[in-house]
C-alpha positions as a Markdown table, in Angstrom:
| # | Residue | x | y | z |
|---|---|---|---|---|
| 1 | Unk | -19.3 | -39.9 | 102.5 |
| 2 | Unk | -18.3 | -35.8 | 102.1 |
| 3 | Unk | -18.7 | -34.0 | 105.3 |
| 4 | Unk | -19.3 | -29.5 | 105.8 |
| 5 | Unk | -18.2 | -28.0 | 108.4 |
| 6 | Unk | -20.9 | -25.0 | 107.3 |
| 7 | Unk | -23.1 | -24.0 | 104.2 |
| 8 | Unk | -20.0 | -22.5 | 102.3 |
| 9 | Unk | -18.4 | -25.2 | 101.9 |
| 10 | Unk | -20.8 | -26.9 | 100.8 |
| 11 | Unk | -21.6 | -24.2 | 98.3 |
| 12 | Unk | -18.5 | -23.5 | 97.1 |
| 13 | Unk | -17.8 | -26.4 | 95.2 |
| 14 | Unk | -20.5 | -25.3 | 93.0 |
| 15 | Unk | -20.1 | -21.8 | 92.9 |
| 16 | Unk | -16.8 | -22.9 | 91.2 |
| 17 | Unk | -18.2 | -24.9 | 89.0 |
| 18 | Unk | -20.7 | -22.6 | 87.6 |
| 19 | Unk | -17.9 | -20.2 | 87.0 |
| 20 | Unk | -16.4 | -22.3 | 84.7 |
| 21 | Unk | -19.3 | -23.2 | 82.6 |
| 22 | Unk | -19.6 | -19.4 | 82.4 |
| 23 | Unk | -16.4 | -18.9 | 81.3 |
| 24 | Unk | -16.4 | -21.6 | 78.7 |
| 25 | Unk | -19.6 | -19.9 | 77.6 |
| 26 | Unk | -18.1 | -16.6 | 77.3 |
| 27 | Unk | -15.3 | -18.9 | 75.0 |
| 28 | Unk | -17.3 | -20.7 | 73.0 |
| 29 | Unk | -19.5 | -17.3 | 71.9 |
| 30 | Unk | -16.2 | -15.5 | 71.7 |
| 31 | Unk | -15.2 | -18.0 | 69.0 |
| 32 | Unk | -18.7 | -18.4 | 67.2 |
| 33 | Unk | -18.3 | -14.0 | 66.6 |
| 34 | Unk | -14.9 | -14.3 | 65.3 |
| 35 | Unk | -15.9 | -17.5 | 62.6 |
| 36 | Unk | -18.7 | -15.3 | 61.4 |
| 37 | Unk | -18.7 | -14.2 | 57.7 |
| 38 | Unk | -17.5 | -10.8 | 56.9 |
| 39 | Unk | -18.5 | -9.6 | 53.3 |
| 40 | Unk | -15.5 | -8.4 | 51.8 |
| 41 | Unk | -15.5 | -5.0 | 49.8 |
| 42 | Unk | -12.3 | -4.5 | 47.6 |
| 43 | Unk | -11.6 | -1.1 | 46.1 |
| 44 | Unk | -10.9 | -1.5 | 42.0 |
| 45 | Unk | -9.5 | 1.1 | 39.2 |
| 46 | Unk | -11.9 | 0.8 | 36.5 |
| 47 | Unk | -11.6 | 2.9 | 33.4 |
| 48 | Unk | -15.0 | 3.7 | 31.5 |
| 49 | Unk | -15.4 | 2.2 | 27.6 |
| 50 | Unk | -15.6 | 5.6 | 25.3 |
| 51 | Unk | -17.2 | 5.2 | 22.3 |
| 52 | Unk | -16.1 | 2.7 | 19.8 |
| 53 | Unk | -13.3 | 4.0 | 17.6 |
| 54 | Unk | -14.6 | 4.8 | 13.8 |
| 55 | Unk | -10.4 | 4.7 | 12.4 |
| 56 | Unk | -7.9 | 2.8 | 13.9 |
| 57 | Unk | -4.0 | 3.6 | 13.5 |
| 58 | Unk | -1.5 | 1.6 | 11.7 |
| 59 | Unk | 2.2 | 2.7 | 12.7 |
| 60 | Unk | 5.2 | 1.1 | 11.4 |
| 61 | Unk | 8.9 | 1.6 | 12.1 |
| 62 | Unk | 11.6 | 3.0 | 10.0 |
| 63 | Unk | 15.1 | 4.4 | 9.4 |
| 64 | Unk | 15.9 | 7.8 | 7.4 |
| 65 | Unk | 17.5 | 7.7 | 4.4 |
| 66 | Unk | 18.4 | 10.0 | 1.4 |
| 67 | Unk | 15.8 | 9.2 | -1.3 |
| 68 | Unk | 19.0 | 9.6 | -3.7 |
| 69 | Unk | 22.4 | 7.3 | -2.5 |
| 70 | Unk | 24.7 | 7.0 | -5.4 |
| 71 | Unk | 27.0 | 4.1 | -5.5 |
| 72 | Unk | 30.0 | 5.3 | -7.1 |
| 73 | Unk | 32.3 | 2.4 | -8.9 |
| 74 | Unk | 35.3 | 3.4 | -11.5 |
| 75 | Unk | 35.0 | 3.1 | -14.9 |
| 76 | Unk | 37.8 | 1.1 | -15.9 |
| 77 | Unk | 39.5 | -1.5 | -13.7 |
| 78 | Unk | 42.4 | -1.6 | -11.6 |
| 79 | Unk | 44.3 | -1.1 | -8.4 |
| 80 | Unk | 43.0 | 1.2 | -5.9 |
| 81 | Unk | 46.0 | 3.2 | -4.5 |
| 82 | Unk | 44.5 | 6.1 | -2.5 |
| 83 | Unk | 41.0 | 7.0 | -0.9 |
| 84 | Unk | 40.3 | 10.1 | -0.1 |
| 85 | Unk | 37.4 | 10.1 | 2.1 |
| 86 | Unk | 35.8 | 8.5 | 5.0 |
| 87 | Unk | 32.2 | 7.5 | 6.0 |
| 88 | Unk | 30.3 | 10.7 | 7.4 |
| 89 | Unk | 32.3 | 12.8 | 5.0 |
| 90 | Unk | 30.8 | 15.9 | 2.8 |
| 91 | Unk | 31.3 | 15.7 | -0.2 |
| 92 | Unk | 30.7 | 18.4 | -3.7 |
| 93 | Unk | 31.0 | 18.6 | -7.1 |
| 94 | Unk | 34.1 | 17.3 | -8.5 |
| 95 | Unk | 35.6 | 16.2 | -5.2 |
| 96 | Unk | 38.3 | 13.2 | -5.4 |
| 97 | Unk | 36.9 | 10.0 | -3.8 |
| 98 | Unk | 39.4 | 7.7 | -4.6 |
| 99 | Unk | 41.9 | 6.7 | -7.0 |
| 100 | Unk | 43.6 | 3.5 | -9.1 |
| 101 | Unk | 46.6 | 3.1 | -10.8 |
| 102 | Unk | 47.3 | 5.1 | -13.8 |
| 103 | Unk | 50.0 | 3.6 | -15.0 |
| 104 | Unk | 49.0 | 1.6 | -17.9 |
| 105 | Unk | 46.3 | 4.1 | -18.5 |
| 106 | Unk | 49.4 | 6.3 | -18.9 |
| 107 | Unk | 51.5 | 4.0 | -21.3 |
| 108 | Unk | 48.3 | 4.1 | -23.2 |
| 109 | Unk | 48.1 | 7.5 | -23.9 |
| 110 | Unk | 51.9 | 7.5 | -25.6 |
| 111 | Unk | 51.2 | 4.6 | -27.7 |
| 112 | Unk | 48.3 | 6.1 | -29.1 |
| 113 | Unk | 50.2 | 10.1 | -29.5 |
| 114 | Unk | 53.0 | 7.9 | -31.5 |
| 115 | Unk | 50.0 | 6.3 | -33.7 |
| 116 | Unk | 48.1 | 9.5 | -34.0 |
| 117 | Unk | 51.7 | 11.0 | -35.2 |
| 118 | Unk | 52.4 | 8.1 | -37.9 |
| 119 | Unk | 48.7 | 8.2 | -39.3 |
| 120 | Unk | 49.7 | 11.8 | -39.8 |
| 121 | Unk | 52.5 | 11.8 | -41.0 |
| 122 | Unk | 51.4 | 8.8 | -44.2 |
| 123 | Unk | 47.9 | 11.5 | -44.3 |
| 124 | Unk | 50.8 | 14.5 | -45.0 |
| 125 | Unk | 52.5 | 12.1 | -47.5 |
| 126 | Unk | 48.9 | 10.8 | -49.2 |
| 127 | Unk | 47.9 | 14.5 | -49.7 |
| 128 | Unk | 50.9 | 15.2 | -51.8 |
| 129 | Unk | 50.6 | 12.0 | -53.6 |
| 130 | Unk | 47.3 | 13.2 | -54.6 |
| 131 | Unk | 48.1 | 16.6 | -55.4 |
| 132 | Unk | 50.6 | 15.8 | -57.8 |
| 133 | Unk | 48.9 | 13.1 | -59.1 |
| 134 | Unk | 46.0 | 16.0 | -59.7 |
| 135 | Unk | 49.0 | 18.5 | -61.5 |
| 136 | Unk | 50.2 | 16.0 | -64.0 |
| 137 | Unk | 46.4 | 14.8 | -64.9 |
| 138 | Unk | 45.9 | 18.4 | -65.5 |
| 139 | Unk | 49.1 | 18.3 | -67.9 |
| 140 | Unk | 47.8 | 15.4 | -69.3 |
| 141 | Unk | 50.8 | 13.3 | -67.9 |
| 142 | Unk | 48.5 | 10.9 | -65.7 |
| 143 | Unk | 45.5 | 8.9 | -66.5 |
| 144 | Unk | 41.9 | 9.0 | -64.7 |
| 145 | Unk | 42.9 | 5.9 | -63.1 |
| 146 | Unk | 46.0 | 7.4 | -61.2 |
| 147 | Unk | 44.6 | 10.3 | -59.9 |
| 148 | Unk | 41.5 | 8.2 | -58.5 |
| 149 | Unk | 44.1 | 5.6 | -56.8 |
| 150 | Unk | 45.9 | 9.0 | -55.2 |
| 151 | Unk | 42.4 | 10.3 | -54.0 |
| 152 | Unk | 41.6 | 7.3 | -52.1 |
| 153 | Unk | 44.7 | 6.7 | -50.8 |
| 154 | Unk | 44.4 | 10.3 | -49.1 |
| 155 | Unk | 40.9 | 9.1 | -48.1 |
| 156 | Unk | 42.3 | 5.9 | -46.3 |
| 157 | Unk | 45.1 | 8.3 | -44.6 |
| 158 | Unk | 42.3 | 10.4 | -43.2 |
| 159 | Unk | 40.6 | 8.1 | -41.7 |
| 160 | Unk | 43.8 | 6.6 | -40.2 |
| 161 | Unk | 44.3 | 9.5 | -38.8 |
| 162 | Unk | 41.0 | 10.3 | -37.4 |
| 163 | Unk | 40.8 | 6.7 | -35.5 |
| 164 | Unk | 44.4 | 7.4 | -34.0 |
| 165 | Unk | 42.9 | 10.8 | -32.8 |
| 166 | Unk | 39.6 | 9.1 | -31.1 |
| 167 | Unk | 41.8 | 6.4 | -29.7 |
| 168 | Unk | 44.4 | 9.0 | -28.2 |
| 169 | Unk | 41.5 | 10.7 | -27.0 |
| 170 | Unk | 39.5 | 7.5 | -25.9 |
| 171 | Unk | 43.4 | 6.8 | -23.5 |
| 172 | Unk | 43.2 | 10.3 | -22.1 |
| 173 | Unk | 40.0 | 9.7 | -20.6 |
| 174 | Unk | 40.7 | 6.5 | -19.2 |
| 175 | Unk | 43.5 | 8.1 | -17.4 |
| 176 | Unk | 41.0 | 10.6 | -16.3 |
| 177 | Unk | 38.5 | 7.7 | -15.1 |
| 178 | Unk | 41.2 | 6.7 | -12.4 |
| 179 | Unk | 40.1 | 9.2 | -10.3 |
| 180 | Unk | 36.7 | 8.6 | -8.7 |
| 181 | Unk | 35.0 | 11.8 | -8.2 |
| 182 | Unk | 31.6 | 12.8 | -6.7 |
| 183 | Unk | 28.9 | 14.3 | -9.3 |
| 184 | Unk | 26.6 | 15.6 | -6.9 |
| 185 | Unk | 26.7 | 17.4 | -3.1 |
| 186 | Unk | 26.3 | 14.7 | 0.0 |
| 187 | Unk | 27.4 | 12.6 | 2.9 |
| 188 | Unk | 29.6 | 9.4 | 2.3 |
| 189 | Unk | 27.6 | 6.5 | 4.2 |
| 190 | Unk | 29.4 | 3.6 | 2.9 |
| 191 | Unk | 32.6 | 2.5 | 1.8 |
| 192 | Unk | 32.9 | -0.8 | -0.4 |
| 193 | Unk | 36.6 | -0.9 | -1.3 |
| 194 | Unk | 39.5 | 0.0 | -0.1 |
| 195 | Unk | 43.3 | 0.9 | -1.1 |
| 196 | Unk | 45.0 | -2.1 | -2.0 |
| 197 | Unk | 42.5 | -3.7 | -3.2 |
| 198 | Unk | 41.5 | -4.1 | -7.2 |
| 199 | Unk | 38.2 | -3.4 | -8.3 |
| 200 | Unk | 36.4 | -4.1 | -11.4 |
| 201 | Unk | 34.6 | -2.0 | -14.1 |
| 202 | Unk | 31.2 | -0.7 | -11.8 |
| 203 | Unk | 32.6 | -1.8 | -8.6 |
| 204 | Unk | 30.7 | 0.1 | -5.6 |
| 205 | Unk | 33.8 | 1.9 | -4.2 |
| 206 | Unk | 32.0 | 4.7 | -2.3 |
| 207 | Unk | 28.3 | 5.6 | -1.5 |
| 208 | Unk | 27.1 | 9.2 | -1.5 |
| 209 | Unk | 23.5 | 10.2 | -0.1 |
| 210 | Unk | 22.7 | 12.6 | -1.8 |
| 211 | Unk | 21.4 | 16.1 | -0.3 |
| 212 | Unk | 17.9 | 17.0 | -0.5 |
| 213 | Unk | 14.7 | 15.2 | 0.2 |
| 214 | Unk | 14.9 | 12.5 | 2.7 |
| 215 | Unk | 12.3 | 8.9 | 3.1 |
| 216 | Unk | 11.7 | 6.7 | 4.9 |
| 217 | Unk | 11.0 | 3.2 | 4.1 |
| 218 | Unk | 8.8 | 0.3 | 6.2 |
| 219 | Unk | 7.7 | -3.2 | 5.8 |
| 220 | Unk | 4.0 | -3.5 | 5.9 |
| 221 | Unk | 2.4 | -7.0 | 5.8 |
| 222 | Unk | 0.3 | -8.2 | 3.3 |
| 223 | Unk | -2.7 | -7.4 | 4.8 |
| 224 | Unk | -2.6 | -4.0 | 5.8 |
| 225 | Unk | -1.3 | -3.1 | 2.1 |
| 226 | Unk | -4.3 | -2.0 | 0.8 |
| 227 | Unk | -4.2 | 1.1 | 3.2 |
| 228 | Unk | -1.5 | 2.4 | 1.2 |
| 229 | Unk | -1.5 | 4.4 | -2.0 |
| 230 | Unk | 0.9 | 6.7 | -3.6 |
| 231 | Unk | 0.4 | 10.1 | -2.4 |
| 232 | Unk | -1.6 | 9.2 | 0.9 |
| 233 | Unk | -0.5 | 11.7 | 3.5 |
| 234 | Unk | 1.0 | 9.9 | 6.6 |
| 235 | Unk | 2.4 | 11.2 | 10.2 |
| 236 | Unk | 5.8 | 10.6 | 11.2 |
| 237 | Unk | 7.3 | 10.8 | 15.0 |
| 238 | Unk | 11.0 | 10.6 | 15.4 |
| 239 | Unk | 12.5 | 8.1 | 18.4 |
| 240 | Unk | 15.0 | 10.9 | 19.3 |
| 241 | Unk | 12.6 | 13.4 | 20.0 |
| 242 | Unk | 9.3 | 13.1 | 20.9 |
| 243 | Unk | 7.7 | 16.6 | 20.3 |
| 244 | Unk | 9.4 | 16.6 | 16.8 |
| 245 | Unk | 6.4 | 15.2 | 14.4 |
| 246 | Unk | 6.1 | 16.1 | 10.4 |
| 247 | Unk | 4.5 | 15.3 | 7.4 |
| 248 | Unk | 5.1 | 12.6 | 5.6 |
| 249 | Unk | 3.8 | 11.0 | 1.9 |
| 250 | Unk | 3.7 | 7.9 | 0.3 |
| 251 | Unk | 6.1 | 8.2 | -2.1 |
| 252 | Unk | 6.5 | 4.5 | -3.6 |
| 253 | Unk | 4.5 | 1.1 | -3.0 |
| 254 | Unk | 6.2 | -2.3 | -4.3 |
| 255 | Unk | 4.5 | -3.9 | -6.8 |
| 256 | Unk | 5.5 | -7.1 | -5.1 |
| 257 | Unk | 6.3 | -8.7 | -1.7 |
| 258 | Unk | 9.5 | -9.6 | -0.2 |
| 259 | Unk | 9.8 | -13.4 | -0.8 |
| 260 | Unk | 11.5 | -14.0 | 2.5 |
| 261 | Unk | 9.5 | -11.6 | 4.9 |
| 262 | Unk | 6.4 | -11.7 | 2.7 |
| 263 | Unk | 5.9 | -7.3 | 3.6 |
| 264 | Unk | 5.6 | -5.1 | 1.2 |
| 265 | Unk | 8.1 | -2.1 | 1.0 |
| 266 | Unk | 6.5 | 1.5 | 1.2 |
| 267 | Unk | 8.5 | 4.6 | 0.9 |
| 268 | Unk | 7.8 | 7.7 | 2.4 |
| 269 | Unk | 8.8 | 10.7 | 1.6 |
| 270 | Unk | 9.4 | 13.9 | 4.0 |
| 271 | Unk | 10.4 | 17.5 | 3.5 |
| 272 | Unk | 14.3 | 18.6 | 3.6 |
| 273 | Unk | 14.7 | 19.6 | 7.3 |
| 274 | Unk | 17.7 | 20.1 | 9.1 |
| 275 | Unk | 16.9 | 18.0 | 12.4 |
| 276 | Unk | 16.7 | 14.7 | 10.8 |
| 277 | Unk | 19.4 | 13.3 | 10.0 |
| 278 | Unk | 20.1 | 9.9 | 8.0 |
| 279 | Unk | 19.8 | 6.9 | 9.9 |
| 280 | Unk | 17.4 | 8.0 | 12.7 |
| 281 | Unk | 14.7 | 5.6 | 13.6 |
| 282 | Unk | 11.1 | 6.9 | 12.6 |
| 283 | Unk | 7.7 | 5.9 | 13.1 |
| 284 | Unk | 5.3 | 6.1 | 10.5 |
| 285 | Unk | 1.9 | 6.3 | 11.2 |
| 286 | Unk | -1.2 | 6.5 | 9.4 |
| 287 | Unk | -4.8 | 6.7 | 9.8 |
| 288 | Unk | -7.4 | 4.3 | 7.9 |
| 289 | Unk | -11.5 | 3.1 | 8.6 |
| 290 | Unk | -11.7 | 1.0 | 10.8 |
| 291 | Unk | -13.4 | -2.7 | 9.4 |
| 292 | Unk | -15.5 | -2.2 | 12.7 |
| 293 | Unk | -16.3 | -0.3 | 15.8 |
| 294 | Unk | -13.5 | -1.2 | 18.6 |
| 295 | Unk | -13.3 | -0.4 | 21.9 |
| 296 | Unk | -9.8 | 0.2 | 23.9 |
| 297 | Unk | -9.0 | -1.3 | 26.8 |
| 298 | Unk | -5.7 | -1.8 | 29.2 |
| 299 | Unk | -4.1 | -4.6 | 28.4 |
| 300 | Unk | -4.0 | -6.0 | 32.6 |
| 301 | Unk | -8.0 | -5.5 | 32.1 |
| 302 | Unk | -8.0 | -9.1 | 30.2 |
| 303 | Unk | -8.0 | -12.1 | 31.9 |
| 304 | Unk | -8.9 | -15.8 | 31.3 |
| 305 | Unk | -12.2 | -17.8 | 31.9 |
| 306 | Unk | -12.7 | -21.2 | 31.2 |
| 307 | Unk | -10.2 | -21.3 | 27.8 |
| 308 | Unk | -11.6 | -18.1 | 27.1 |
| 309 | Unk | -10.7 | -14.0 | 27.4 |
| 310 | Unk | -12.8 | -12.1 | 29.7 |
| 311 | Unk | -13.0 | -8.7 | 30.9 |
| 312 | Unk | -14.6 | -8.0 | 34.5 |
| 313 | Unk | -17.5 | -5.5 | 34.4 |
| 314 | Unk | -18.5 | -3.1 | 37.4 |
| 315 | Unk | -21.9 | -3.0 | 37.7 |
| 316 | Unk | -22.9 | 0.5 | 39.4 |
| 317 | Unk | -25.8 | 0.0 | 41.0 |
| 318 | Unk | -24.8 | -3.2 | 42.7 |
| 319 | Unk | -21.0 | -2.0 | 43.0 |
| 320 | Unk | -20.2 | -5.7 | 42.3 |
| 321 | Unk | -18.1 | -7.3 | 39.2 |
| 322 | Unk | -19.4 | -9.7 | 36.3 |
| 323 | Unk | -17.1 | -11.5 | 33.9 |
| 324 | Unk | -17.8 | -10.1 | 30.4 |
| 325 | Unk | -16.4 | -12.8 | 27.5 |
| 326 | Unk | -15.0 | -10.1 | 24.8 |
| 327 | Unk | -13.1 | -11.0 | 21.2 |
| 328 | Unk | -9.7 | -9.1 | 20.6 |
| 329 | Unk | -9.1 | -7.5 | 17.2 |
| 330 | Unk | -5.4 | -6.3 | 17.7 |
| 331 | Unk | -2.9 | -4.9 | 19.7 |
| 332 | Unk | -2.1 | -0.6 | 20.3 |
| 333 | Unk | 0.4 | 0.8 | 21.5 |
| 334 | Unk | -1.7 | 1.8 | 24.8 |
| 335 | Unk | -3.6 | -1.6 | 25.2 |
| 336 | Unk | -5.9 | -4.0 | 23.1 |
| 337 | Unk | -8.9 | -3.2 | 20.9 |
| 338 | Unk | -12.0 | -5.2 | 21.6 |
| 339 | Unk | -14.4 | -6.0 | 18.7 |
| 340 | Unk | -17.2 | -8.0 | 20.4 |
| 341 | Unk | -18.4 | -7.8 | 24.5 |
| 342 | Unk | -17.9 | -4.4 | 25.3 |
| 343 | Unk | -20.3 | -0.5 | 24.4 |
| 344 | Unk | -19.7 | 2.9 | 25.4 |
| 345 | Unk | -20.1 | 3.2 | 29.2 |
| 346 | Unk | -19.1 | 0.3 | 31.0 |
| 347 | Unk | -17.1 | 0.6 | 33.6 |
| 348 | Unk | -13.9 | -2.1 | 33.5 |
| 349 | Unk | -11.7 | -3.1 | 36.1 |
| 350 | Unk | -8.1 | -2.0 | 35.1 |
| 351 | Unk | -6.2 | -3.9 | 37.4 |
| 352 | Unk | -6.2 | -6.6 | 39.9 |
| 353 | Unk | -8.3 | -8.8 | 37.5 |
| 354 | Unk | -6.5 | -12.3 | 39.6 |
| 355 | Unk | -8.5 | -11.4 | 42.5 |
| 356 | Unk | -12.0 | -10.7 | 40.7 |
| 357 | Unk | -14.9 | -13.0 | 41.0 |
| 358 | Unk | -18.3 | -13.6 | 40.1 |
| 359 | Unk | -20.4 | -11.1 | 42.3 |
| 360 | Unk | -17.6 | -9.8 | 43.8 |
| 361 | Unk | -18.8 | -6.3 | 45.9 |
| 362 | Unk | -16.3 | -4.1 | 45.0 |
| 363 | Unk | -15.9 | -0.2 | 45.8 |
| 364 | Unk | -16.0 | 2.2 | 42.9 |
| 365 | Unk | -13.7 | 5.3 | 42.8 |
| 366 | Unk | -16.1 | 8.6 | 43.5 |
| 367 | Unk | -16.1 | 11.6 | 41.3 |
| 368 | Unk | -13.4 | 13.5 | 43.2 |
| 369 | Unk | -10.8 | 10.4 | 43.3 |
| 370 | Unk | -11.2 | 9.9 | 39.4 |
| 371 | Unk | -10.8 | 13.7 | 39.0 |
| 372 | Unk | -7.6 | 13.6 | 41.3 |
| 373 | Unk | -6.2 | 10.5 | 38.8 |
| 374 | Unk | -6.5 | 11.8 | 36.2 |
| 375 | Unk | -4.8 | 14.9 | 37.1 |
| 376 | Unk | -1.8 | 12.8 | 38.8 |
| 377 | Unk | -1.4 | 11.0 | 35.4 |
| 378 | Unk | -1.6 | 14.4 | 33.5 |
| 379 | Unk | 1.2 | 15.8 | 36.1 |
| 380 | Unk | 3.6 | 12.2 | 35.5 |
| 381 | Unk | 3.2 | 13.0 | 31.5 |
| 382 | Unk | 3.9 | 16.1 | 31.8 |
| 383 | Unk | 7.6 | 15.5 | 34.1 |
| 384 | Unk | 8.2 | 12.5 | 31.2 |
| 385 | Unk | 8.0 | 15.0 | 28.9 |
């Protein structure tokens, strides 16, 4: 049996224990207010569709090259003992690119001189056999019959002597054909033989690019072809400088496709102009209708759904997200053009697409923060420039 000495202690006992419940109350509501749901807001970057695109731009890459390149080979055969130039080196009119040995070219010169002397030396000797043959038929000391054998004689000595003269001539400019020399003004680019080595009749010894107009030649695939015709004006960019743009043409379209790559090869053409030089990397681009209205979009706008591609929509009225299934056309330079899902207007999410979801609230950028962004990016192209 509990005993009190006086009312408080018998009180206190309780007065303790009512403190307690109250503080595991206090807990226990505590807890419940932390647990509670919070709706989360996320701020997004959304970009807003423009409208749909009525020509879409096809751009290819290149290199520059003369539209002329000469590949210059000797015209007889033989030993190369000398080149006189070296890729990157001008070249005019009559300069020396190389040479062979002349020495049999030589021999061949005196053998035919000693010919061309003995043929006319037996023409000298045949003209006076006719001659006389001529006085004594004219004295009446020679028949018909022996003047006409002297006449032809003289004849065939003639023409001896006219083959011995093309054939000394014929040696004298195969002597002259063991120097290579350049016909026309250029840049050597490539060099296919070199001293030592014995070349044939035709062999590619040097190549010459010839001054003047320049192209540029592309691959284009078999189904973007069609957007090409001779004469079709064209824009070209140049990798080395990115304000430097000009004018291009279409120059030249095979008639047939490369068996191995299956592309087509297109030449363009551009105007002589001292900043491009040969073998700078070019991009042609060129403008054509578009087989249907696209709409542009970032490329971190897509995402996946359920096997498929998806885009996530702002809503503005509800500032929350939908997915939005969309079809992809094609790939551009700044992102992906969307055939099917999308019209001018809606606002899609740019980035952060992972942490979308279906009825997401989401907080939209205001006037004065899309003002200030597009500004900042302005300000970044500009320093990149």
């Amino acid at each position: 049996m509990l005993s009190f000495k006086t009312f408080e202690d018998f009180a206190r006992p309780f007065a303790t224990l009512g403190l307690v419940g109250l503080l595991a109350f206090s807990v226990s509501a505590c807890t419940e207010a932390k647990t509670e749901p919070v709706a989360a807001v996320r701020p997004v970057k959304v970009v807003e569709i423009a409208s749909a695109d009525a020509t879409r731009s096809l751009q290819y890459s290149g290199t520059v090259k003369a539209r002329t390149e000469m590949n210059q080979g000797f015209r007889v055969a033989g030993k190369i003992v000398e080149r006189e130039v070296n890729i990157g080196d001008r070249v005019k009119p009559g300069d020396v690119l190389a040479r062979i040995d002349a020495t049999d070219y030589a021999l061949a010169v005196k053998t035919a001189e000693a010919n061309l002397a003995a043929t006319q030396k037996q023409m000298d000797t045949a003209e006076l056999a006719r001659n006389r043959a001529q006085e004594l038929f004219g004295k009446k000391f020679a028949s018909q019959a022996q003047l006409d054998e002297a006449q032809l004689g003289y004849q065939q000595a003639v023409a001896a002597r006219d083959a011995a003269t093309s054939s000394l001539q014929q040696a004298k400019n195969q002597v002259a054909y063991t120097e290579l020399k350049a016909d026309r003004k250029g840049i050597v680019t490539t060099i296919g033989a070199d001293t030592g080595q014995v070349v044939g009749i035709g062999t590619p010894v040097v190549t010459v690019a010839v001054d003047g107009e320049k192209e540029i030649q592309i691959a284009v695939p078999e189904t973007e072809i069609s957007h090409f015709k001779p004469g079709q004006g064209v824009d070209v960019g140049f990798w080395t400088d990115d304000k430097l743009s000009l004018p291009g043409k279409v120059r030249e379209v095979a008639g047939s496709a490369d068996p191995q790559s299956r592309t087509f090869s297109v030449r363009v053409s551009l105007a002589d102009d001292t900043r491009i030089l040969l073998g700078m990397t070019a991009t042609v681009e060129a403008k054509v209708a578009a087989k249907q209205n696209l709409a542009s979009v970032p490329l971190e706008a897509l995402a996946k759904k359920d096997g498929g591609t998806i885009v996530w929509v702002a809503d503005r009225a509800t500032s929350s997200v939908h997915a939005r299934p969309v079809t992809v056309a094609d790939f551009a330079p700044g992102g992906v053009h969307i055939a099917k899902g999308l019209q001018a207007g809606d606002l899609v999410v740019a980035a952060g697409t992972q942490f979308m979801s279906e009825n997401l609230n989401v907080k939209l950028p205001d006037a004065a923060t899309e003002q200030a962004d597009a500004l900042h990016a302005a300000e970044v192209t500009s320093a990149l420039r």
